[in-house]
VMD Tcl script that builds the backbone (N, CA, C; Angstrom):
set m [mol new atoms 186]
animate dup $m
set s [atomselect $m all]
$s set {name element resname resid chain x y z} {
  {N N UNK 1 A 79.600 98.476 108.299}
  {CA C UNK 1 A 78.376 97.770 107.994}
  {C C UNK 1 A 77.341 98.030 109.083}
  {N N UNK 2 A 75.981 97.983 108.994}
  {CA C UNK 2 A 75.221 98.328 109.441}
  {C C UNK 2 A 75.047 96.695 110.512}
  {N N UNK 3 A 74.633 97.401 111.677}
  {CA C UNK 3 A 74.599 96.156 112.663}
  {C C UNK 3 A 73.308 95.071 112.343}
  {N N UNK 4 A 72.119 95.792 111.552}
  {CA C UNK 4 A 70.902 95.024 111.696}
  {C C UNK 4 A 71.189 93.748 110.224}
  {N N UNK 5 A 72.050 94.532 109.255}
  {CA C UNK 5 A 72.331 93.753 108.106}
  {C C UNK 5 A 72.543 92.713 108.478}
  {N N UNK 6 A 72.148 91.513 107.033}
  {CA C UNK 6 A 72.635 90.206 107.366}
  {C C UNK 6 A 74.185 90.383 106.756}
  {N N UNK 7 A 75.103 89.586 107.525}
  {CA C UNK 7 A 76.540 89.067 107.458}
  {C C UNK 7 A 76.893 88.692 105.944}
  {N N UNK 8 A 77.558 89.396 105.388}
  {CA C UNK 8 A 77.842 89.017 104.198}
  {C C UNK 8 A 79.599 87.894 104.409}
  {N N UNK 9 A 79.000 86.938 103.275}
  {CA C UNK 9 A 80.567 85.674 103.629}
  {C C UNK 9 A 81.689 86.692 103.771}
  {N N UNK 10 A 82.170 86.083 103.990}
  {CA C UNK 10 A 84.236 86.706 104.488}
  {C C UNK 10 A 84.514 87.151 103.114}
  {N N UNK 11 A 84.602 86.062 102.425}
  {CA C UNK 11 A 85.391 86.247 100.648}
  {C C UNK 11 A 85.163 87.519 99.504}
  {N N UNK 12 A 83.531 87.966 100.505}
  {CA C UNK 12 A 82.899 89.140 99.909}
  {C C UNK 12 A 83.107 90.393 100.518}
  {N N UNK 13 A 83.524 90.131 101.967}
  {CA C UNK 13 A 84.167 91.447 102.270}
  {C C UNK 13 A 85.158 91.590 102.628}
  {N N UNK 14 A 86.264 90.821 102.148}
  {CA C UNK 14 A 87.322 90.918 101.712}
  {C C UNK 14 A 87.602 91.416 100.300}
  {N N UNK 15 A 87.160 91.113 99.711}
  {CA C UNK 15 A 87.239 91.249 97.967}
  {C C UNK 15 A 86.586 92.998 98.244}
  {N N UNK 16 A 85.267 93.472 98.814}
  {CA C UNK 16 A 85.125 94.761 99.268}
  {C C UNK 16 A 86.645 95.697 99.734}
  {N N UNK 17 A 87.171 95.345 100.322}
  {CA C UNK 17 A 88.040 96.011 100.980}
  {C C UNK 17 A 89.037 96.024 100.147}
  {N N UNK 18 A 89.796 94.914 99.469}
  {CA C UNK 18 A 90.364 94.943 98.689}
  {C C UNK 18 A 90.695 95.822 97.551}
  {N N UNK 19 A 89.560 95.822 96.892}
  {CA C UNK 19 A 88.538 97.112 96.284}
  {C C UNK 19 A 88.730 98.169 96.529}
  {N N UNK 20 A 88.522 99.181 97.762}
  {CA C UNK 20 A 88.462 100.049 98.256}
  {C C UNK 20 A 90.668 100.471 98.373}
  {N N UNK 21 A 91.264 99.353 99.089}
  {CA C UNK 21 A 92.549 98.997 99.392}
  {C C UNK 21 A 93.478 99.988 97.783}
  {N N UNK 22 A 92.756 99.392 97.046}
  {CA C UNK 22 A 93.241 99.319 95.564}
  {C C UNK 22 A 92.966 100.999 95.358}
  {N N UNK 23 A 91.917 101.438 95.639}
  {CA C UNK 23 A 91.251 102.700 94.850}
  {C C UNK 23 A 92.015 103.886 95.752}
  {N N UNK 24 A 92.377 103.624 97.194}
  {CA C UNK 24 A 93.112 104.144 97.845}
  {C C UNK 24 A 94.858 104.432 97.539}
  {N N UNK 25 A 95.168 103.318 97.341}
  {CA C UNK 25 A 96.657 103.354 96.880}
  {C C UNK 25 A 96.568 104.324 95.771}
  {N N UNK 26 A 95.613 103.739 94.620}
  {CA C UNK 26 A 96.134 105.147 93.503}
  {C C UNK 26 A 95.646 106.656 93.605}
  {N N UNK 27 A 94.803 106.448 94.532}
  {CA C UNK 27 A 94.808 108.133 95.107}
  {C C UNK 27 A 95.495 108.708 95.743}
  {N N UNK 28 A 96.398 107.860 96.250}
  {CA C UNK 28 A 98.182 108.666 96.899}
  {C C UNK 28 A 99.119 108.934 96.273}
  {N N UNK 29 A 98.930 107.836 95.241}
  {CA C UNK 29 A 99.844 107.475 94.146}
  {C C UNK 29 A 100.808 109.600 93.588}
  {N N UNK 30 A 101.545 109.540 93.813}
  {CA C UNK 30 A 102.668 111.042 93.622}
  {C C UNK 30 A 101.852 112.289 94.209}
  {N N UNK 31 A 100.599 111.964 95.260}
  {CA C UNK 31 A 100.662 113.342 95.615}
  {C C UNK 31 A 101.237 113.594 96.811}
  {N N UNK 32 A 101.587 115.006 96.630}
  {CA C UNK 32 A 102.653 115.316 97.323}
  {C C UNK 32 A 101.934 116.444 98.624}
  {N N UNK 33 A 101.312 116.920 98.661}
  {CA C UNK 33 A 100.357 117.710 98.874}
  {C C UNK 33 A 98.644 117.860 98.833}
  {N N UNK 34 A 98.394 117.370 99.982}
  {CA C UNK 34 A 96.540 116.888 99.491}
  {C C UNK 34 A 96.138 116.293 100.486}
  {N N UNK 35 A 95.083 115.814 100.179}
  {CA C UNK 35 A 94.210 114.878 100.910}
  {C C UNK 35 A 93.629 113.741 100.663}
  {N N UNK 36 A 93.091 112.797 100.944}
  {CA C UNK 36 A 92.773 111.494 100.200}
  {C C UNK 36 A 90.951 111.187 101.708}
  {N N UNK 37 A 89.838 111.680 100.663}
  {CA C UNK 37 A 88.886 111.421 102.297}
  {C C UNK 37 A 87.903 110.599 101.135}
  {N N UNK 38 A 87.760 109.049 102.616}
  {CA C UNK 38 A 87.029 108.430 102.386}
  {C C UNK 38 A 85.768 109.218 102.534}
  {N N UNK 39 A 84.330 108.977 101.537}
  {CA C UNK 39 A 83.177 108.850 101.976}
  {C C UNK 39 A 82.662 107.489 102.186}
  {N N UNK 40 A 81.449 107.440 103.707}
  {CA C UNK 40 A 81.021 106.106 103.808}
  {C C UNK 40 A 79.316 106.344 103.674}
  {N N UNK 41 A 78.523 105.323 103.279}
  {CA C UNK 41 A 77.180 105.674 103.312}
  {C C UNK 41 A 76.829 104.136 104.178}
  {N N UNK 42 A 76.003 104.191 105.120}
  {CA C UNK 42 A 75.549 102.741 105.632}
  {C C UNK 42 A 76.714 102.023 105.634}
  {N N UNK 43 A 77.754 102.267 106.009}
  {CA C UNK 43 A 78.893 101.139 106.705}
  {C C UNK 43 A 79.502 100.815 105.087}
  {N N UNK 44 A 79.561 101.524 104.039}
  {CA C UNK 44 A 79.795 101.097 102.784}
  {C C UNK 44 A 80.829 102.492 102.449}
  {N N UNK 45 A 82.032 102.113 102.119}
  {CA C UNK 45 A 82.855 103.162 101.790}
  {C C UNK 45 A 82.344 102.812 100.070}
  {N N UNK 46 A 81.751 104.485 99.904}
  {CA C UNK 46 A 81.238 104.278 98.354}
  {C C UNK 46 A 81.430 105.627 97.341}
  {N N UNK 47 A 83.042 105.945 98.065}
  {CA C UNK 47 A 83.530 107.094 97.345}
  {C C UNK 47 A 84.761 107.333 98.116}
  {N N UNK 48 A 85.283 107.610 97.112}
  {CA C UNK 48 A 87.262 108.201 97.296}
  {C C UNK 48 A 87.687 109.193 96.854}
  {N N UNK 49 A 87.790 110.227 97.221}
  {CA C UNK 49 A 88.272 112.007 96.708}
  {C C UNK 49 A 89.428 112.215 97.390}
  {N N UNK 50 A 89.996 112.852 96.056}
  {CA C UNK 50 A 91.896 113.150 96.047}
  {C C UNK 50 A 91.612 114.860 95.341}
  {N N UNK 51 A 92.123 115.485 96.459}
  {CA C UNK 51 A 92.124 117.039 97.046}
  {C C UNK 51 A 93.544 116.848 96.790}
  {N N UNK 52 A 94.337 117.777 94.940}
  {CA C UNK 52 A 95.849 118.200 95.606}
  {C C UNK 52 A 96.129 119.370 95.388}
  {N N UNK 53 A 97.195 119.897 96.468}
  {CA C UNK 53 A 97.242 121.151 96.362}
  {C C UNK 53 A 98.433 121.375 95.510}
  {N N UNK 54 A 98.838 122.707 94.823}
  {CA C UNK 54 A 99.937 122.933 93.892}
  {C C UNK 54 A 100.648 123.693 94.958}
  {N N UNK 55 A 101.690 124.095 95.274}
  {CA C UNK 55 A 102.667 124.881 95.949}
  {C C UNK 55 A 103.173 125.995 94.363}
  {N N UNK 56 A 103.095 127.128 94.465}
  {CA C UNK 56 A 102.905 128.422 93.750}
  {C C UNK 56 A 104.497 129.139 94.479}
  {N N UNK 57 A 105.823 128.834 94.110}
  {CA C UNK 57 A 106.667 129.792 94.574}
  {C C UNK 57 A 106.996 131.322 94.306}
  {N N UNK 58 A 106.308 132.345 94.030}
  {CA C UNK 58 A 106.667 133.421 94.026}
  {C C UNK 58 A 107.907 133.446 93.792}
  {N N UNK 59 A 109.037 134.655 93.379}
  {CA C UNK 59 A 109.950 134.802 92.880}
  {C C UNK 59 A 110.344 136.094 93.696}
  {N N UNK 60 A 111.003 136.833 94.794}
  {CA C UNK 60 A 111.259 137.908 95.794}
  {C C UNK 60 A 111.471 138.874 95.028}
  {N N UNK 61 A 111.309 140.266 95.046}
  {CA C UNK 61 A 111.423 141.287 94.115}
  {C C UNK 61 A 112.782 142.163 95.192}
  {N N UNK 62 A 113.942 141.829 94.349}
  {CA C UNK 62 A 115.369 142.467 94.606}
  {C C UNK 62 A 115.381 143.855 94.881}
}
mol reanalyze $m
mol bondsrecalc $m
mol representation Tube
mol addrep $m
């Protein structure tokens, strides 16, 4: 949050985080391989991107 902002009640940035808490978990949710990056704008996490990678095993030629 931005320092000059006025203080928003507790219950509201809790319920924020909560929010965010929630949107996080299911962006981990079975990956196995990846990334999970918050974006923040003005002290406001206001985006969640889930980067996964596939693992590609090749097969050795005998």
């Amino acid at each position: 949050m931005k320092p000059d902002r006025e203080e928003a009640p507790t219950a509201v940035i809790e319920a924020r985080l909560g929010a965010v808490l929630d949107k996080v978990t299911k962006a981990l949710a079975g990956l196995q391989f990846g990334e999970v990056r918050l974006v923040v704008h003005e002290g406001d996490v206001v985006q969640v991107e889930r980067t996964e990678k596939v693992r590609v095993h090749r097969q050795r030629s005998p």
